[in-house]
C-alpha positions in Angstrom: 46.2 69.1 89.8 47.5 72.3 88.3 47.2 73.4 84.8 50.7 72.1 83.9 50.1 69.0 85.9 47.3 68.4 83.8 48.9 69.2 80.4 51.7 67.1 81.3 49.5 63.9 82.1 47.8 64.7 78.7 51.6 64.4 77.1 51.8 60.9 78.6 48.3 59.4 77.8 50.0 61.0 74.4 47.6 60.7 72.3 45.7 63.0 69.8 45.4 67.0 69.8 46.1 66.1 73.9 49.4 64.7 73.4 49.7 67.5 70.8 48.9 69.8 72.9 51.6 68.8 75.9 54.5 68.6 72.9 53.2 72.6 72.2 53.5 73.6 75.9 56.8 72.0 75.5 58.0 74.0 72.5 56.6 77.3 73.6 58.4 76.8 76.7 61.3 76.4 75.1 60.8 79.4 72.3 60.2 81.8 76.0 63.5 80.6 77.7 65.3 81.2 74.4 67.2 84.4 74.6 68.2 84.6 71.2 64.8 84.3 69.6 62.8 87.2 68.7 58.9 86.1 69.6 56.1 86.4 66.6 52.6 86.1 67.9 49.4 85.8 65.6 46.4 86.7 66.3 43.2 85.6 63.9 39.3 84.0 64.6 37.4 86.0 66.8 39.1 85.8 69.8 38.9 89.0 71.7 34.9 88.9 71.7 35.4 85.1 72.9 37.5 86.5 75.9 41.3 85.6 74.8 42.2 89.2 74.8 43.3 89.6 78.8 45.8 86.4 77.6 47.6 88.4 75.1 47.7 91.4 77.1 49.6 89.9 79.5 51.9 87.7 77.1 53.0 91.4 76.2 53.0 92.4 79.5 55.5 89.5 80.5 58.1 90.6 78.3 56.9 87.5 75.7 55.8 89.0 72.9 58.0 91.2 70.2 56.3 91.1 67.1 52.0 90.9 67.3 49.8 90.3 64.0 46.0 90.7 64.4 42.8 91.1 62.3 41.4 94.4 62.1 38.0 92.7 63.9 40.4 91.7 66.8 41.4 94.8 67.3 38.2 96.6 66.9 36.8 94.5 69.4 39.8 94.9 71.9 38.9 98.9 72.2 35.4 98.3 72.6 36.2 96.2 75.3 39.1 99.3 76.4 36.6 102.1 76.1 33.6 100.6 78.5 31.8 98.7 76.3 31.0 94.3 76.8 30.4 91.7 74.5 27.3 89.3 76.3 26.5 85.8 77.0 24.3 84.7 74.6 23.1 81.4 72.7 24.0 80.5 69.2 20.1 78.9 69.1 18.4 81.9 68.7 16.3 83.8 65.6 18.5 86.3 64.2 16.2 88.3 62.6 14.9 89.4 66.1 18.0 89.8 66.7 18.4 92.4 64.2 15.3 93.9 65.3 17.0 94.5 68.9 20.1 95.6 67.7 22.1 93.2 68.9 24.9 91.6 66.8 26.1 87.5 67.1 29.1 86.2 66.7 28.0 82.4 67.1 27.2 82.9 70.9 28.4 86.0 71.8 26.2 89.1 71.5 27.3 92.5 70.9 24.8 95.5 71.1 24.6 98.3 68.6 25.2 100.9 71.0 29.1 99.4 71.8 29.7 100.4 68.1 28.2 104.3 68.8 30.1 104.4 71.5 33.0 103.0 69.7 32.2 105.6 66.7 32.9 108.3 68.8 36.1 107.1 70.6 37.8 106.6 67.2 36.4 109.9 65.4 37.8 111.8 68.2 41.0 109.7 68.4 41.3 110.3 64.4 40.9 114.0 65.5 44.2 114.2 67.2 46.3 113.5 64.2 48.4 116.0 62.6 46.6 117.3 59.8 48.2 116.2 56.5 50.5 113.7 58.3 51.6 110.6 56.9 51.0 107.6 59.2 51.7 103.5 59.4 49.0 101.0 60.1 51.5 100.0 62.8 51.7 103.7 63.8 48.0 104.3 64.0 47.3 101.6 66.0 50.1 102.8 68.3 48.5 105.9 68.4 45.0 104.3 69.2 46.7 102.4 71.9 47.5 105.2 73.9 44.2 106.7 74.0 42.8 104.4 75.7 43.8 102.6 79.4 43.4 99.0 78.9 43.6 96.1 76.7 45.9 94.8 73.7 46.5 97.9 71.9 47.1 99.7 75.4 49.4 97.5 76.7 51.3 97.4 73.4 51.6 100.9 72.8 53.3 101.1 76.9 55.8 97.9 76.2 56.2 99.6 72.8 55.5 96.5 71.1 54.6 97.0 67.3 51.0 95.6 66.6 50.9 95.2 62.6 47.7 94.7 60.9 48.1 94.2 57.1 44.2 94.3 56.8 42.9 96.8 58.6 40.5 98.5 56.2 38.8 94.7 56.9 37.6 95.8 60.3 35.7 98.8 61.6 38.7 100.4 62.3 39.0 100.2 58.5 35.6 101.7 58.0 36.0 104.2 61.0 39.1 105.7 59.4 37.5 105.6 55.8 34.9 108.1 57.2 37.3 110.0 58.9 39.1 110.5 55.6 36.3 112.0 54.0 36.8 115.2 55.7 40.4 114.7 57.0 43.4 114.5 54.9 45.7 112.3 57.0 47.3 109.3 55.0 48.2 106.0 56.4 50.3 104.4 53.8 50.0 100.2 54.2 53.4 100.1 53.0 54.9 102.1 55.9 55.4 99.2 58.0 57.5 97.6 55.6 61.1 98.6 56.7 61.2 98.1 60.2 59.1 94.5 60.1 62.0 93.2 57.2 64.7 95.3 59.2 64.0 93.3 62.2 63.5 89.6 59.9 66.6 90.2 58.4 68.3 90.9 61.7 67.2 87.8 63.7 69.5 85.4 65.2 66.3 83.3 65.9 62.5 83.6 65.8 59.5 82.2 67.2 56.1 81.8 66.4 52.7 81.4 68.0 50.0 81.1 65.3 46.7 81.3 67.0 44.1 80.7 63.7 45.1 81.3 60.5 44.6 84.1 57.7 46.2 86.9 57.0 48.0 87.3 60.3 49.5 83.6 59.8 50.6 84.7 56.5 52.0 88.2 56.8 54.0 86.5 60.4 55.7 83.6 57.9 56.0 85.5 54.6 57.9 87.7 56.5 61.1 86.1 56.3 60.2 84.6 52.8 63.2 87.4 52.1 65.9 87.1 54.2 68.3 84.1 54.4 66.4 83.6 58.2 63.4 81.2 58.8 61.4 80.5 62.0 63.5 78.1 64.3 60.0 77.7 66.9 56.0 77.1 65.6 53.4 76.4 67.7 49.5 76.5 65.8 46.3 76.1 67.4 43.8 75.5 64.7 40.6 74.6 64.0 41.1 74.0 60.1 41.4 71.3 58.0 44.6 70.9 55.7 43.2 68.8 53.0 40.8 71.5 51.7 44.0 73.5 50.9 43.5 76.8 52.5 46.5 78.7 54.8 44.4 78.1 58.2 44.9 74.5 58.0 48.0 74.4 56.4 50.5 71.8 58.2 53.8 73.6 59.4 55.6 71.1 58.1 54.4 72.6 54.4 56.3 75.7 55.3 59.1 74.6 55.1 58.8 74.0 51.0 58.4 77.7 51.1 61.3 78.4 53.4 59.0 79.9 55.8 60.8 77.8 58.8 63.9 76.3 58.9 64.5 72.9 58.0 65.4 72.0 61.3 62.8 74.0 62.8 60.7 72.2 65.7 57.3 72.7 65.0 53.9 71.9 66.3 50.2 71.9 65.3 47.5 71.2 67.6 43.7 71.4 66.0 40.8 72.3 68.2 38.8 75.3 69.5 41.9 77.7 70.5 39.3 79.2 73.2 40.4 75.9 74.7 43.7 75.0 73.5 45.1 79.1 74.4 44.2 79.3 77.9 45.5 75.8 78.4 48.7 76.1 76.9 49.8 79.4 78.2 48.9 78.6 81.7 50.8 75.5 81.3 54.0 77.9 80.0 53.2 80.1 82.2 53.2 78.0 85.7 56.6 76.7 84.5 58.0 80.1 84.3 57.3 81.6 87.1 58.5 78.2 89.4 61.5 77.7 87.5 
């Protein structure tokens, strides 16, 4: 049984996140084969450390993403990946405080040494460095420029495919912190506005859009409150969530509420499935993925 073979046997048992699950494969497949849609993807939770990263990358790769959205923490973690460095195996039944003795940094059961954030200092100090002096920059731009310093990875692919990677948060990261100390002795300016034009330029221009919403935050957000402007909405919505929507927060806000907002179309074909995305992501986009490429 393939991948697809198996998501499809989920859709008929039809039941749950599973038969949720085969209704999103269903939709994304349909938001990829459609021409006229421009193709949103966001990216929040720690996913890069957990592995997803190589998935994205090659969604860009293929030609099936336009517009990417990430965390800063993402992102940081995607070049420390680029530049040599490996997130660990570890347990999330441990004592932290040794831990912290060792050097070594959890997120839940994945372990991260000190050194990877060294070695990571130094990348981005000297990446920093090759900025024109008193230059005004995007967030968009910077990570563009970040991108191409390195040979692998997110930001790597995206800067070659020339897909924008916006990341409204960024100072919310150690990229943020890395580019604070660079600014202590370096007058470049990235200006968080910057982005702006071309991101509504593009909203406003859409015949159709399409978004995958892996987690929640900021990049769920910024993705739907861009078109809170234009007369446009998102015609395609797939989330994979782990959140709640009764506790009222945006991660496990129902689709089906953005549309009060205008945020997708009334029309729009939507889909939420809840669960560990480390699961549900793999899943879904090999299911997309197999039907692609064999028709």
């Amino acid at each position: 049984m393939t991948v697809n073979e198996l998501v499809k046997a989920m859709g008929k048992a039809g039941a749950y996140n599973g038969g949720a699950l085969a209704k999103a494969a269903d939709l994304y497949e349909k938001m990829l084969r459609d021409k006229q849609a421009t193709k949103f993807f966001g990216l929040a939770g720690a996913m890069v450390p957990a592995g997803m990263g190589g998935i994205v990358s090659d969604l860009i790769e293929a030609g099936h993403i336009d517009v990417l959205v990430s965390t800063g923490a993402n992102l940081t973690h995607d070049i420390i990946e680029a530049i040599g460095c490996r997130h660990f195996h570890g347990t999330a039944f441990c004592n932290d405080v040794e831990l912290r003795h060792d050097e070594i940094n959890r997120i839940y059961d994945v372990y991260l040494p000190n050194e990877a954030f060294e070695t990571f200092e130094a990348f981005m100090q000297k990446t920093f460095s090759e900025l024109e002096p008193e230059s005004r920059i995007s967030i968009s731009g910077l990570l563009a420029h970040i991108g191409s310093r390195t040979k692998s990875g997110i930001l790597h692919t995206a800067a070659r495919k020339k897909i924008p990677v916006y990341c409204p948060a960024v100072q919310d990261s150690m990229v943020g912190l890395q580019y604070w100390l660079f600014s202590q002795t370096n007058h470049v300016t990235v200006d968080a506005f910057a982005d702006m034009p071309a991101l509504m330029d593009r909203c406003f221009s859409v015949k159709k859009a399409g978004a995958l919403l892996v987690g929640g935050g900021v990049p769920k957000n910024f993705i739907l409150q861009s078109m809170l402007m234009t007369p446009n909405g998102f015609d395609y919505a797939v989330q994979l969530t782990g959140d709640r929507p009764d506790l009222g927060g945006l991660s496990g806000a129902t689709l089906d509420e953005a549309r009060s907002w205008g945020k997708i179309t009334e029309d729009a074909q939507a889909v939420t499935v809840y669960g560990d995305a480390t699961i549900t992501l793999p899943l879904l986009v090999a299911a997309v993925m197999e039907r692609m490429h064999h028709g």
